[in-house]
N, C-alpha and C positions, 0 to 999 in steps of 0.2 A: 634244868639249865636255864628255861625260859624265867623261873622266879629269882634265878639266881644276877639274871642280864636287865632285869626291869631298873633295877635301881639305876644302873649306870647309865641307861639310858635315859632314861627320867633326868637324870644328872646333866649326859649332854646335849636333851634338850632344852632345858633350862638357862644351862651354858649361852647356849646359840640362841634362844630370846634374846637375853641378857644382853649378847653384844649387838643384834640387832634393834634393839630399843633404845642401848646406851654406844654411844659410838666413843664413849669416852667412863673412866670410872664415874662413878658416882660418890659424892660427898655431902657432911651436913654444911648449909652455908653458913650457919652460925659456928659452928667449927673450922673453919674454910677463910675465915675473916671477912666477913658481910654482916653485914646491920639487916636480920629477916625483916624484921617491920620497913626499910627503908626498901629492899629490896622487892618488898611486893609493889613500886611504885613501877617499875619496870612492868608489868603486868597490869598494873591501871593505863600506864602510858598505852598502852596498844590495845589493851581493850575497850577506852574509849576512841579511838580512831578509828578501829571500826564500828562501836556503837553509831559515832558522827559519820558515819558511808564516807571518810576519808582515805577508807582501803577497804578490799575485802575482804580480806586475810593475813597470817601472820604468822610464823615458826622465831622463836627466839630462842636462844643457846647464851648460857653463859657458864664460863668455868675459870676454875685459878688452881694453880700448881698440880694442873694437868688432868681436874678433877670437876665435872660437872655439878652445875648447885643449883641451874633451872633451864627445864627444856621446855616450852609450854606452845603451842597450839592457839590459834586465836581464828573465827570466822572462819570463810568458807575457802576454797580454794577454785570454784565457778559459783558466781552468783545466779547465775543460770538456771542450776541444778539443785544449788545447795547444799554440793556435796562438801566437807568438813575440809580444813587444811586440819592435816596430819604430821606427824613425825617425819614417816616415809614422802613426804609430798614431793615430787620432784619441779624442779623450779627451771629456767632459763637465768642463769647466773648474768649473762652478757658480759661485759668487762672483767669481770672476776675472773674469768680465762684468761684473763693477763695472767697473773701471776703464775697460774700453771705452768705455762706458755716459756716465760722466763725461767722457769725451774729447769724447765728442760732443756733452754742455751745454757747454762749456767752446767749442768750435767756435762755436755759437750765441753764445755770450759772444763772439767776435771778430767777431762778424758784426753785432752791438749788435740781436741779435734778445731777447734779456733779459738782466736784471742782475741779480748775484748775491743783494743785500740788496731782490729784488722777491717780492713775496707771489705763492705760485702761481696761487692761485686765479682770477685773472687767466686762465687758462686750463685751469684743475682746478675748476670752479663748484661740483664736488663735493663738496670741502672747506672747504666752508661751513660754518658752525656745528657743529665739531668740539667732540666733551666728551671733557675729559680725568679720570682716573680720580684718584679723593683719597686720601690718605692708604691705608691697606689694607682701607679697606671692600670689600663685596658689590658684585656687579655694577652695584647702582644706585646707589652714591657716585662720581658725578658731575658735575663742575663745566666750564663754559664754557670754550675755551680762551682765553687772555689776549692772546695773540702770534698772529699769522697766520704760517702755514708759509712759509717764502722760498724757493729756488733754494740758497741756499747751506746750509740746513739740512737740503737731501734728499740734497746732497754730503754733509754730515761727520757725517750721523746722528744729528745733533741736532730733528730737527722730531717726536718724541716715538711714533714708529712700532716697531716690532715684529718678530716671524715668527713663523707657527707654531707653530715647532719647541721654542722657548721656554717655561716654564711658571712657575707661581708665583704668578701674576694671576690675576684676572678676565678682564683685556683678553686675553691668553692663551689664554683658551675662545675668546672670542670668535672670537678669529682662526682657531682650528680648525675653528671651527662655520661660518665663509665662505667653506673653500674655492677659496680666491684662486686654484689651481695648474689649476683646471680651468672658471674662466674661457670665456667664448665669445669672448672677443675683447680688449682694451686696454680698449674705453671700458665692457665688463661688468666687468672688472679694478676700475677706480679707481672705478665707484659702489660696487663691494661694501666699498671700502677705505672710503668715505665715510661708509658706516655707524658703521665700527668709532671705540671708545674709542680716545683717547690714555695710554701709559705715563707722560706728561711733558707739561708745559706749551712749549709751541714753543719751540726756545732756551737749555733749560736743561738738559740730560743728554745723554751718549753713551748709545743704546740701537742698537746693531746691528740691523739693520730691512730691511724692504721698500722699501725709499728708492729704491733703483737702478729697479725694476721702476717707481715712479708717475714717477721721471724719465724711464723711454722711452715714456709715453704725453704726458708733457710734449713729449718730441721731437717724437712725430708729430705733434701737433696745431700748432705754433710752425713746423716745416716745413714742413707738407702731403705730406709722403712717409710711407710706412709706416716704424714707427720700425726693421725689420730693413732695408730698402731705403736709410734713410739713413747707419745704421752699415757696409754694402755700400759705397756710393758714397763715402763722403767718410773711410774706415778702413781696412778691411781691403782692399777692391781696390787701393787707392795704395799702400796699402805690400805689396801680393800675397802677403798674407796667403789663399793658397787654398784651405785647410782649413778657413776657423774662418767658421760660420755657427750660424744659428740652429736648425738641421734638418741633417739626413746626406743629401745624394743617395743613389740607388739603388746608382751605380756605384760609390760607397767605401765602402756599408753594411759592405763586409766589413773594413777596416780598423778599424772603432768595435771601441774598448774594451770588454768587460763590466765592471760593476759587481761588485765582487767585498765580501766579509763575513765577518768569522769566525761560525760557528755551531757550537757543539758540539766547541771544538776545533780546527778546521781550517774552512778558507777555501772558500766555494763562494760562488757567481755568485748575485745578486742582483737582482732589477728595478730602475727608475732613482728616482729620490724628486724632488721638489719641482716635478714638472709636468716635466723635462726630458726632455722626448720627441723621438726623433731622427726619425722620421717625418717628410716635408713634409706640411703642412696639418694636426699634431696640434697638439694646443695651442694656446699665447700664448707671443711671444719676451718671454720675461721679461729684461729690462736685469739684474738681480741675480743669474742665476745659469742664464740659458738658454744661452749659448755649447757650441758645441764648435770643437775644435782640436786642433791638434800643438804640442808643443815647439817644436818649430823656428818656425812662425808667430807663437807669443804671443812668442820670442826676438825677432824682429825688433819688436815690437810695445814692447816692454821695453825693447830699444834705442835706440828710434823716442824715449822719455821722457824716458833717461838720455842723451843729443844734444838732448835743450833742443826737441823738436818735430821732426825732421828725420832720415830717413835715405836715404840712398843717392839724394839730390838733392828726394828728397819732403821736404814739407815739411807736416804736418797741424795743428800749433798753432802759433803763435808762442813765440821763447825767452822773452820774460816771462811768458809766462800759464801756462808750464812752471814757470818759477821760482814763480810765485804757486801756483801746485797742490803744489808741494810745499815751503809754510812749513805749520805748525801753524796750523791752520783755526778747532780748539776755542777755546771758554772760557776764562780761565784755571781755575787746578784743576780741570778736565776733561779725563779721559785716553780713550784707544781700549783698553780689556780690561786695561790694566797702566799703572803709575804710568813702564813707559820709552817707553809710545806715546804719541803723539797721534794726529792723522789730519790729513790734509792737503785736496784735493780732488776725488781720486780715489783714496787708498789711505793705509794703515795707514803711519807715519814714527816712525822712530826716533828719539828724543829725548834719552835716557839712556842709553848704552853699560853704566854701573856697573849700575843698578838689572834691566839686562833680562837680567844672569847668563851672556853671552855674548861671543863675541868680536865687534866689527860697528864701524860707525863713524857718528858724528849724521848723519842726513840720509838715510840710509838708507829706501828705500820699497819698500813689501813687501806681499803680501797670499795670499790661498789660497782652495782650494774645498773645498766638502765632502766631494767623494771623494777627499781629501789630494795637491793639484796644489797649488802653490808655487811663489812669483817674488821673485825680492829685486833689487832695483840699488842699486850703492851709487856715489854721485857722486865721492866720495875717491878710493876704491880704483879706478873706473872698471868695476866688476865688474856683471854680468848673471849670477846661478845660478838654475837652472829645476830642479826635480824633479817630475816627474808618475806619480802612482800611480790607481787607480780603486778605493780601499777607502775602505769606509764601515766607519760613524761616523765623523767624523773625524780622520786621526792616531792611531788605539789608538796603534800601536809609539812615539809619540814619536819619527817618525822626522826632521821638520821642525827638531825644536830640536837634533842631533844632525848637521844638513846641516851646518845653518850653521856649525856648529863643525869640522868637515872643511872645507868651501870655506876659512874664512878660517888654519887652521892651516896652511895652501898654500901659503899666500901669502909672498913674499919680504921 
């Protein structure tokens, strides 16, 4: 019986390698429509940026019509230690938990649990009598705000919110002096939000903000689940997504990334910023920027978008509400950081190929984290590329606008 069972099992161990290595099929890229010789420049790109100590590490992912053509490994993942970035590496995504974030109002949108053009406050009581900041006076030039914040303005970062990290303002102090990252909990999160000034009159600017974050206390309360337990359930477990939570277990602590910095020249290891604590039970899972993950999981996750809602038989949004998330969301004359983006709603869209100085194509949706992790799909081309590094500040190397231009010089 036992000689009779080896085989099978043999079989679904191999199996279960397989989808743990490959988080996606595997293909040849000269079958796949890529130029291999051109392709390995994407693999010079990053290996010499770390050769140059302008990172220390590096996971890269690229795939087309749903089919992986290079997964590669670069430098270490603690310069510290030494120890290797890997496959499995698990990273702080930071912003890239937007998108999740928005997957999951957009779910509620299919469930006609709320509408998009509905005022939150409906269940954010908190954001009541919001003052928004005037013209460039002092702290106390303030005025009523005019618009009630919606659903669809905490998607496309129009409901006149902020971060931090930001400065130039008033509202700016503010938001230092609140502390938002160290929170007791969601509903100590969104009163201390409730205090603060607004940058903007609801409605009428892009201001890159804490939006994502007051939308996962919108989740929990509209679901009754904790808002990590509902991105759990109804996201990352359907699509076995096993890496990416709000916290690290104990038993993969060792695979987390360091945060790495240049200081004085060369690159050393860093603490985490913006509350993103991998501990269970530290913190608050912040929707904006508390995630962590592997390449390989956000791929499938990326995939999961660029497939209209659906992969490998799951299905977590319907194909319109895919389509609808990624038209241009904004205002007219209202862009995302550049006159070639808009924003859609859940991520950053390409609009203008000419004006964004690169090679890429409309429709394009893309976005990144603070420690320079990066996702792009483009519907045309049918292309998924992932780059994930763990250096802060953002991108020093300009290594982001430099992928892009490797990935698509690839291309057939």
């Amino acid at each position: 019986m036992m000689k009779q069972l080896t085989p099978l099992v043999c079989a679904a161990i191999f199996v279960f390698r397989c989808w743990a290595d490959d988080p996606l099929p595997r293909a040849n890229a000269a079958q796949n429509g890529w130029d291999p010789t051109r392709l390995q420049r994407v693999s010079e790109l990053v290996a010499g940026d770390v050769k140059a100590g302008k990172i220390a590490g590096a996971n890269v992912l690229l795939a087309r019509d749903g089919q992986v053509v290079m997964q590669q490994s670069f430098g270490t993942r603690d310069i510290d230690t030494g120890a290797p970035m890997q496959a499995d590496t698990i990273c702080r995504i930071y912003s890239m938990s937007k998108v999740v974030t928005a997957v999951a109002v957009l779910q509620l949108l299919e469930q006609n649990r709320l509408y998009l053009a509905e005022p939150v406050v409906r269940w954010l009581p908190e954001l009541k009598d919001l003052k928004v900041q005037a013209g460039s006076g002092g702290a106390n030039t303030l005025v009523p705000a005019t618009n009630a914040i919606t659903v669809k303005m905490l998607l496309n970062h129009t409901a006149g919110l902020s971060y931090d990290f930001f400065t130039g303002t008033p509202v700016h102090n503010e938001y230092e002096k609140a502390d938002l990252w160290n929170s007791k909990s969601l509903d100590d999160f969104i009163a201390r939000v409730g205090k603060l000034p607004l940058l903007a009159q609801p409605g009428t600017a892009y201001n890159y903000s804490i939006a994502d974050d007051v939308l996962g206390v919108l989740i929990q309360r509209i679901s009754g689940l904790p808002f990590e337990e509902f991105v759990a359930k109804n996201i990352t477990e359907p699509l076995r997504m096993v890496d990416t939570a709000f916290d690290v277990p104990a038993d993969k602590m060792s695979r987390l990334a360091k945060l790495h910095e240049i200081r004085d020249g060369k690159l050393q290891t860093t603490p985490a910023i913006l509350g993103a604590y991998a501990e269970p039970g530290r913190g608050i899972p912040c929707g904006g920027a508390g995630l962590f993950s592997t390449i390989g999981d956000y791929a499938r996750f990326a995939q999961c978008l660029l497939n209209g809602g659906e992969l490998e038989g799951v299905r977590i949004l319907g194909r319109k509400t895919v389509e609808l998330a990624r038209m241009n969301s904004l205002p007219d004359g209202v862009f995302a950081f550049s006159r070639a983006d808009g924003w859609g709603l859940f991520s950053a869209l390409r609009l203008n190929v000419a004006l964004s100085n690169e090679p890429g194509s409309v429709g394009t949706f893309f976005w990144s984290g603070a420690a320079t992790t990066h996702f792009f799909a483009d519907p045309q081309e049918q292309v998924v590329a992932l780059v994930f590094t763990q250096l802060v500040p953002f991108d020093q190397p300009a290594l982001i606008p430099r992928f892009h231009i490797a990935v698509y010089q690839a291309l057939e």
